[in-house]
Every structure is written in structure tokens, then in C-alpha cells.
C-alpha positions in Angstrom: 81.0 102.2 63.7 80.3 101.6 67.3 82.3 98.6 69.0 80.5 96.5 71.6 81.5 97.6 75.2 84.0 94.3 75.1 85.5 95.4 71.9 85.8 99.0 73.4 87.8 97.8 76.7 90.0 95.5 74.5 90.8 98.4 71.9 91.8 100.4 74.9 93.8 97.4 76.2 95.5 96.9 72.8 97.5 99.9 73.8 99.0 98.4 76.5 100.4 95.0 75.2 103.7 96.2 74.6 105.2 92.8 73.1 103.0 93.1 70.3 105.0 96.6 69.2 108.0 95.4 70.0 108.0 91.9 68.3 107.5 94.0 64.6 110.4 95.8 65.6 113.3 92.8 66.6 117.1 93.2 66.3 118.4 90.9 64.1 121.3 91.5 61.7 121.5 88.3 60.5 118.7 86.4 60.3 119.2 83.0 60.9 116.6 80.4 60.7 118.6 77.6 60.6 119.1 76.8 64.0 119.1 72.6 65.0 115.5 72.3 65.3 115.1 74.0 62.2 117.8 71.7 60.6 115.8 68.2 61.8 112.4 69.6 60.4 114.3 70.5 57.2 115.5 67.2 57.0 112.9 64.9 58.6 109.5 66.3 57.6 107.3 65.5 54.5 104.1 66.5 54.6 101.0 63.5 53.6 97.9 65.3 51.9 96.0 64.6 55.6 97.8 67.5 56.5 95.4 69.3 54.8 92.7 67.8 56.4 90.9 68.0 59.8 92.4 65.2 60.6 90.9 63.3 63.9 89.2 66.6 65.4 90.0 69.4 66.6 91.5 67.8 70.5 94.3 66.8 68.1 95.5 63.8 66.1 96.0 60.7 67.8 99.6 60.0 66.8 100.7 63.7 68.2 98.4 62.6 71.5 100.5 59.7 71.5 103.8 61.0 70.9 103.4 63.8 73.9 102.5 60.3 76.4 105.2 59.2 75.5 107.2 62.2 75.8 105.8 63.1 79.3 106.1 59.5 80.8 110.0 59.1 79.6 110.6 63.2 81.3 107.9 63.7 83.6 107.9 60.1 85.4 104.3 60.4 86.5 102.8 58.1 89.4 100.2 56.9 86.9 100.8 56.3 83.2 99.6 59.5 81.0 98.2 58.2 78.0 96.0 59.6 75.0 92.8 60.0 75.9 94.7 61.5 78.9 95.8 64.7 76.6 93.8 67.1 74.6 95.9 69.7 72.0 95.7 73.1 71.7 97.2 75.8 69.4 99.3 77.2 72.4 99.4 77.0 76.7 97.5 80.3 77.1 94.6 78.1 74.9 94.6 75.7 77.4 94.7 78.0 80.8 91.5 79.7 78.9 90.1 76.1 78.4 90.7 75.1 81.9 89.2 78.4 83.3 86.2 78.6 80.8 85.2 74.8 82.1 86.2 74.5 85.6 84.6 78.2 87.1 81.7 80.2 86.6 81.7 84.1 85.8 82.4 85.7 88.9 84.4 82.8 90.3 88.3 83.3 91.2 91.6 81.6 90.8 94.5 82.1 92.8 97.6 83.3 91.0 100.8 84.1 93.0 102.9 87.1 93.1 105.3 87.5 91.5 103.7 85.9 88.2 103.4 85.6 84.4 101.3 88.4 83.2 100.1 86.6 80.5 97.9 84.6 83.1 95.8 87.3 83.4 94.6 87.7 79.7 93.9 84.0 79.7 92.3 83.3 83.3 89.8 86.3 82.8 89.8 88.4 79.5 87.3 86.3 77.6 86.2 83.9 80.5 84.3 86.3 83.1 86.4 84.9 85.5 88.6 86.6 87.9 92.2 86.8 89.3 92.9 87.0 92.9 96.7 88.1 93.5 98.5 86.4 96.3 101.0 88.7 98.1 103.6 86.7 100.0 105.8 89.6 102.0 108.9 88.3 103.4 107.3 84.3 102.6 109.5 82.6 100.0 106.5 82.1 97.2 108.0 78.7 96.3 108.4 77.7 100.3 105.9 75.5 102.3 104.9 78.3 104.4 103.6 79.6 101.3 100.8 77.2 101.8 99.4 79.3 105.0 99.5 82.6 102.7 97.2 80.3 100.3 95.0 79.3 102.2 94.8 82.8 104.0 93.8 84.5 100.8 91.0 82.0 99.9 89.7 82.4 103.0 89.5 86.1 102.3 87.4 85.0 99.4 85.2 82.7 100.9 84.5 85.9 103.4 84.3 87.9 100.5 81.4 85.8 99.2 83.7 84.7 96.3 84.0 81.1 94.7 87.8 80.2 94.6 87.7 77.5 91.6 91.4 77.4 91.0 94.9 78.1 92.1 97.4 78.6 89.2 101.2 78.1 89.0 103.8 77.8 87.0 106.4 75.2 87.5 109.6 75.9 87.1 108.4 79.8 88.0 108.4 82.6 85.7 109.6 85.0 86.0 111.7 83.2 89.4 113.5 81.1 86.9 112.7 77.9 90.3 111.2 75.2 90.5 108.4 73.8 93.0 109.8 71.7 95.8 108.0 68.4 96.2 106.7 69.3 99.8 105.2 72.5 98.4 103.5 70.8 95.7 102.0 68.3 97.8 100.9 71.1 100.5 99.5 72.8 98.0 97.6 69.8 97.0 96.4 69.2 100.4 95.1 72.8 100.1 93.1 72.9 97.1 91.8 69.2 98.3 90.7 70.4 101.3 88.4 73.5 99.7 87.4 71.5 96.6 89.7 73.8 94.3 91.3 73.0 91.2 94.6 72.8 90.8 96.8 73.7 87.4 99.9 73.5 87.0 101.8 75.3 84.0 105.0 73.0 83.3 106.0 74.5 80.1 109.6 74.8 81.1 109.7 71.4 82.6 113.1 70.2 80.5 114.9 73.7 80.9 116.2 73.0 84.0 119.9 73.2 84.8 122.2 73.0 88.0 124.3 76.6 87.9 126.6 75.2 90.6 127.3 72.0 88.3 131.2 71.9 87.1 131.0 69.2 84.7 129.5 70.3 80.8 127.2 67.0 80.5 124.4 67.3 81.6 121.6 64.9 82.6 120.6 63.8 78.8 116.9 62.4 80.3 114.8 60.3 82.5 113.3 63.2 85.2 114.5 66.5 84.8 116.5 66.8 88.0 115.0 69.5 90.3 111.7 69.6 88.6 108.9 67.7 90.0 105.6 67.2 88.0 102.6 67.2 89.4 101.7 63.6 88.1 104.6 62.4 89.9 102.9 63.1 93.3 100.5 60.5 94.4 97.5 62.3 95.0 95.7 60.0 97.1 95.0 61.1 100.5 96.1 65.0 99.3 93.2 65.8 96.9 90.2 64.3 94.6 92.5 63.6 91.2 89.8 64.8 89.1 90.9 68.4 90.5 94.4 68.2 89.1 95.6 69.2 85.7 99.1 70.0 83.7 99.4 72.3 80.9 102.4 72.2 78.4 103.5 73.1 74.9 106.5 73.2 72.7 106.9 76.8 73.2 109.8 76.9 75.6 111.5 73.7 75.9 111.9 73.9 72.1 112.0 77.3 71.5 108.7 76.8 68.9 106.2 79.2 70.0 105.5 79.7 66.5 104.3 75.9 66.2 101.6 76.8 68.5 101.6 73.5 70.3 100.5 73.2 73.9 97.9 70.4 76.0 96.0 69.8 78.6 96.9 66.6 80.8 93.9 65.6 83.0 94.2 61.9 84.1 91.1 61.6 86.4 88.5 64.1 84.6 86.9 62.1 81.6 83.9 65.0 81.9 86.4 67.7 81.4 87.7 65.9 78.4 84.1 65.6 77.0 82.9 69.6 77.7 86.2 70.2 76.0 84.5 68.6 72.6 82.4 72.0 71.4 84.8 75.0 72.3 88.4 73.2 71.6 87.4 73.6 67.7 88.4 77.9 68.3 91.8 76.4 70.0 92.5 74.0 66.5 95.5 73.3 66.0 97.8 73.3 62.6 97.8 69.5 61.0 101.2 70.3 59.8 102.1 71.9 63.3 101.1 68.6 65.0 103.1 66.7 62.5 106.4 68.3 63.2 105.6 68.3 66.8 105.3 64.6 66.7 108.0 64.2 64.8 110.4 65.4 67.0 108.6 64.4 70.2 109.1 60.6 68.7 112.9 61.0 68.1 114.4 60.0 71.3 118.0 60.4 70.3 117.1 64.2 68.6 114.9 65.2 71.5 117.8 63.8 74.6 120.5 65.5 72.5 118.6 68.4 72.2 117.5 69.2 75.8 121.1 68.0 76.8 122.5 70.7 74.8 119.5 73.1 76.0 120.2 72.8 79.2 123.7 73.2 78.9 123.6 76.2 76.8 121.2 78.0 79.9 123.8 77.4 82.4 126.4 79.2 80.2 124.1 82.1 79.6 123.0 82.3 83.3 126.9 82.3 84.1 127.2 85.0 82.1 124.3 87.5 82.9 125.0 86.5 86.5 128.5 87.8 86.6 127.2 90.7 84.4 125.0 91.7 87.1 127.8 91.1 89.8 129.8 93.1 88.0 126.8 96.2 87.9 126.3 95.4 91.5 122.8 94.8 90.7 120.7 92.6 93.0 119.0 89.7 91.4 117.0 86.8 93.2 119.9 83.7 93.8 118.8 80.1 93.5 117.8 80.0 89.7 117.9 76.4 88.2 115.4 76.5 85.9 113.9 78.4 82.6 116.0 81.6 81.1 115.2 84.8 83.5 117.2 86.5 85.5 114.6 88.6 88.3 116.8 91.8 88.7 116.4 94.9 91.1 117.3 97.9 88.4 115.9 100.0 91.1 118.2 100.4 93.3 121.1 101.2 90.7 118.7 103.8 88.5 118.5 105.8 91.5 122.8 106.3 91.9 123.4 107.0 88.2 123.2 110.4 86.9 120.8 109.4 84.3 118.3 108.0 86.6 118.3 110.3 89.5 117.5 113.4 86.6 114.7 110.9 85.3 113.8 110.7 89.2 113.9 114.8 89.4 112.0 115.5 86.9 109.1 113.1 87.0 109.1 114.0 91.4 106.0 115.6 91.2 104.2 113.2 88.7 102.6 110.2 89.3 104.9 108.0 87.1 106.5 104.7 89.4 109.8 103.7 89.4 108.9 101.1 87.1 107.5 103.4 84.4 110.4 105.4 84.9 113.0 102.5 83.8 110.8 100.8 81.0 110.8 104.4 79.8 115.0 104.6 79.7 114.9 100.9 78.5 112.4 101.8 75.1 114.1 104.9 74.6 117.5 103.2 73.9 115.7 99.8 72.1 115.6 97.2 74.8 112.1 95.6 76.4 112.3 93.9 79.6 109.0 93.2 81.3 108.8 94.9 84.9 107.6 93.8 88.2 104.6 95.4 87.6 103.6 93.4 84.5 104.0 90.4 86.9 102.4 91.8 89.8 105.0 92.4 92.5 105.0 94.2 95.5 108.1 96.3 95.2 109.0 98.3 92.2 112.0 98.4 90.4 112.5 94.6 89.4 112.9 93.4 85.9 112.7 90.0 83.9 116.0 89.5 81.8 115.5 86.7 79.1 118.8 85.5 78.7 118.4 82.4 76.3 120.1 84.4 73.5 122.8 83.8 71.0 126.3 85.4 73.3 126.3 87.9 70.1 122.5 88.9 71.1 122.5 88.7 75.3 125.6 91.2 75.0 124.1 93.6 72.5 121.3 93.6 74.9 123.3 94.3 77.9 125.1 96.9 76.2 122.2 98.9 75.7 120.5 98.0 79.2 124.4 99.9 80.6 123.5 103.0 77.9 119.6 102.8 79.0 120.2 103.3 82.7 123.6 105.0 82.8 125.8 101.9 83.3 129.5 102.0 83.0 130.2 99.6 80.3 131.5 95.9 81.2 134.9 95.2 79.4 134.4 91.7 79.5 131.2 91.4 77.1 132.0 90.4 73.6 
């Protein structure tokens, strides 16, 4: 039976959403579920019969809207007080960047996105939306630098010429796959920006509370209060920068907690009550779990649990970035400094495939076909069992950069980088475990 044409571009898409073929297939030799946010739900949760129920609507239930206010106003320190009706819930972030793009543009019309970027922004901007993405190439300009805001503003000008509606410039805050966070006087030129051309402005800050200080020599780390280094866009007054109805936050549980099988994000929007109301008909396809939203709230409500926890988050990336960080030094593999934030490491493979034997054969024999360098690596990587998304997935300019994850167990981030030295020909590090 014949699919639609939709359902025909999608099944030829399916084939390339790698993640999906390589989650079914995960190394894990022993399987262990009870990690510390495991344990508290284990020991805190009982579930009432409401749980079965659709509770107070599909936006989410009141006490989880409640319990992510107060959350956010405790970590995010916001120049206005988020409250309830301030937050609508979603079964997931890339729910909500579809919500935000459904509602705020028109088929046709265009978001910024910068390069590099999530991938996944793509899919959720445009696949089901008839929107579009516009790429923003930076060159030599740091993406996370104020002059940034000039490239910006160069590239929706290029629309407007184009005869294209920008409705929206997307980020993510702290980046991924940078691993950075914003600095204020980006955000708030950035503001200006989308202020001064009516455009919306989301902000993605699902990694708000993984934010560490590499250089820091003492193990404590800031327990809570704001999340040094990170700054929110509620915490920016907006006044004189941009109509606040035009600004809007997106976060979940995914990363911060490491529960992306909760399937828990929001949408913040203090100054939009018609957005909250057009949300009311399609945020029923974004329901989330009544049980999902009582764990959520559970834990978002335990101060003591939830400061321990990102305390010992935090603490735990700074070890791991120390340690795939002096991995790389030790490869002489160039990676992008200045990371404080998140778990990726942005690293240039390319330049080390092409000296090992393994890579310049791979280079010889693919010369006269019209495989990239990219291609070329992911290839080496699948072949010995290890999946890093590539520059390409993320839209950058020059080939041969990967995204290493390296909030992993020490057993699991050396197992990795064991077979990333096999993959590509690496002499093997002595000091991994």
C-alpha cells in the first residue's frame, strides 16, 4: 500500500537516524539500574490512583507546574518570578521546540539556528511544522561571541532579501555540541536583535545545572542558587532589548538528571498568555505520563536530594572532562578549549585519521569517490562499535570534527576510548583503566 508523499520522505529518512540503530544495540555488561536517582524514586514514589487519570489536562498537572517554578526561580534566578501559569509540560524538549515553531511561524517562515548545532533541531523546527531552518555560518567569529550578533543579523537580512519571514532564532544554552555557555552580553545583543526585527527568541536551557569550572581545584562544588557561568534568559531584563512576549525557555529533565526516559520537558513564556491559550488544542499529542510528572515533581520538590544531586553532577563532569581531555592531549587531537558546561568534548579526528596507517588507506581507497571525511570516520567508528555524531550531523563548516559524550561511568568512557584508538588507528593510552 502506497504511503502518502510525507510518509514516503520520512520512510526514506528513517534510514538515516542512526541513534535509533544504535540505541537497540548498547554496551552494557552489567546492567545497572540502580543509580541515585533511581534509588530516591525507589524509595520515595507511591503512586495515587490519579495517576491513572488525565489529571488537570494535558499542559500538565498543577503541582509538577508548580514544582518546576520553583525549581527554576531557586537555579535560574529570573528577573521576574516564573510561576504556573508561566509553564506548560510536554513529554520531552524537542515537543516543545515543535510547539514553539508550530505556534509562533507560518509554513514557509524561517528560524535561525547557528552552526555548529544540535541536529535534532532540525527534525523539530521543520519535519512536521512546514517551517524552515536557516543555518548560520560564523567563519573565524566565535558563535558564542558578541560579534556573533553582526553574523545574525547579516543572515536575516539575507532572508528578508530573500523574501523570507524570519520568525525565530534558536539556541541552546549552555551549547551543544560546544559544551559553553552564553555570555550575558551575547544574550542580551541577541535580544536587542530579535527585538529590533520582531523575531522570536528560544532559548533551549536543558543543561542549565551541568555546568562546572574545569580549572576549579577544590571538589565542592557550588551546591545551588545560580549555576555559575550559566545565565538564563529570564535573568536578563528585557525592557528596552525586546517586546517580552517574544521570549521563551525550554527545558526538561533529560539532561540535568539524566531521565530522558521520563520524557519531561516545558515551555516557559512569562509575557505570552496567547501562546499559552493556542497551546490548549495541539499540547494533547505532546501528553505527558501522570506517573512521569509525579516522579518529576517529586524530586524537583526535594531541595536537599536535588542540591546534592547536581553538586555531585557537576562534580562528576569535571572528572570525566579531565579525563577525556588529557586523553585527547595525549592523542594529540585538537579539541575546542573553554568547555564549562554539558558532557561533549568537540574533537578534530580529522587531522589524526589522515597520519595513521588506517586512515590514509581508508583516504586511498575512497580518493575517487564522493564519500567526505566525515563519512569516512563514522565508517571506521561503526565498524569497530562506537557512535559519535559528526560535524556534519550538526552542521559545521569543516569536516572531520566529532561530539564525544563523556558523561559515562570511568569503566564505560574508557571502553569507548579504547575502541575510538582501534577505530582510527590509535596507539593505545596506558593510562586508561
Amino acid at each position: 500500500m502506497a504511503l502518502s508523499d510525507r510518509g514516503q520522505y520520512w520512510c526514506k529518512m528513517s534510514d538515516e537516524l542512526l541513534i535509533w540503530k544504535i540505541v537497540k544495540d548498547l554496551w552494557d555488561p552489567d546492567v545497572n539500574p540502580n543509580g541515585y536517582l533511581m534509588h530516591y524514586i525507589n524509595e520515595k514514589i507511591q503512586f495515587p490512583g490519579s495517576a491513572l487519570t488525565y489529571g488537570d489536562g494535558a499542559g500538565g498537572q498543577r503541582f509538577l507546574r508548580q514544582a518546576f517554578a520553583r525549581s527554576l526561580n531557586r537555579h535560574f534566578k529570573p528577573m521576574k518570578r516564573i510561576d504556573a501559569e508561566h509553564i506548560c509540560i510536554t513529554n520531552g524538549v524537542s515537543s516543545a521546540v515543535e510547539h514553539l515553531s508550530n505556534l509562533l511561524a507560518d509554513p514557509g517562515d524561517v528560524f535561525l539556528l547557528g552552526q555548529p548545532y544540535f541536529g535534532g533541531f532540525l527534525n523539530s523546527i521543520g519535519l512536521r511544522t512546514g517551517t524552515q531552518v536557516v543555518p548560520v555560518s560564523f567563519g573565524d567569529v566565535d558563535p558564542l561571541s558578541k560579534a556573533a550578533v553582526e553574523v545574525y543579523e547579516t543572515a536575516i537580512k539575507t532572508s528578508i532579501a530573500r523574501s523570507q519571514k524570519v520568525a525565530g532564532l534558536v539556541l541552546c544554552n549552555p551549547h551543544n555540541p560546544l559544551g559553553r555557555c552564553y555570555p550575558k552580553e551575547t544574550l542580551k545583543g541577541l535580544m536587542q536583535l530579535c527585538g529590533k526585527y520582531n523575531v522570536h527568541f528560544i532559548s533551549d536551557e536543558i543543561y542549565a545545572m551541568s555546568v562546572f569550572n574545569p580549572n576549579e581545584l577544590k571538589s565542592e562544588v557550588p551546591s545551588h542558587g545560580s549555576c555559575e557561568g550559566f545565565t538564563s534568559l529570564c535573568a536578563i531584563e528585557p525592557s528596552d532589548l525586546i517586546d517580552p512576549s517574544l521570549v521563551h525557555i525550554v527545558y526538561g529533565l533529560s539532561k540535568d538528571f539524566g531521565a530522558n526516559g521520563l520524557r519531561i520537558g516545558c515551555i516557559i513564556s512569562q509575557n505570552n498568555a496567547k501562546l499559552h491559550q493556542a497551546l490548549v488544542p495541539p499540547i494533547v499529542y505532546s501528553y505527558a505520563s501522570s506517573i512521569s510528572e509525579l516522579i518529576a515533581a517529586k524530586v524537583l520538590g526535594n531541595d536537599q536530594f536535588t542540591d546534592w544531586y547536581i553538586a555531585e553532577n557537576r562534580l562528576r563532569l569535571k572528572q570525566r572532562y579531565t579525563e577525556v581531555v588529557r586523553w585527547a592531549d595525549y592523542h594529540q587531537v585538537e579539541y575546542r578549549k573553554d568547555v564549562q558546561a554539558a558532557f561533549f568534548l568537540w574533537v578534530n579526528f580529522g587531522a589524526v585519521f589522515r597520519r595513521t596507517k588506517m586512515g590514509e588507506a581508508m583516504l586511498q581507497a575512497n580518493e575517487s569517490d564522493s564519500m567526505d571525511l566525515d563519512n569516512l570516520i563514522q565508517q571506521a567508528l561503526l565498524a569497530g562499535k562506537v557512535f559519535l555524531i559528526s560535524g556534519s550531523n550538526c552542521g559545521h563548516d569543516s569536516p572531520g570534527w566529532f561530539r564525544i559524550v563523556f558523561s559515562q561511568a570511568r569503566r564505560d568512557l574508557d571502553e569507548g576510548l579504547r575502541r575510538t584508538e582501534t577505530a582510527l588507528g590509535l596507539p593505545r593510552d596506558p593510562h586508561l583503566a
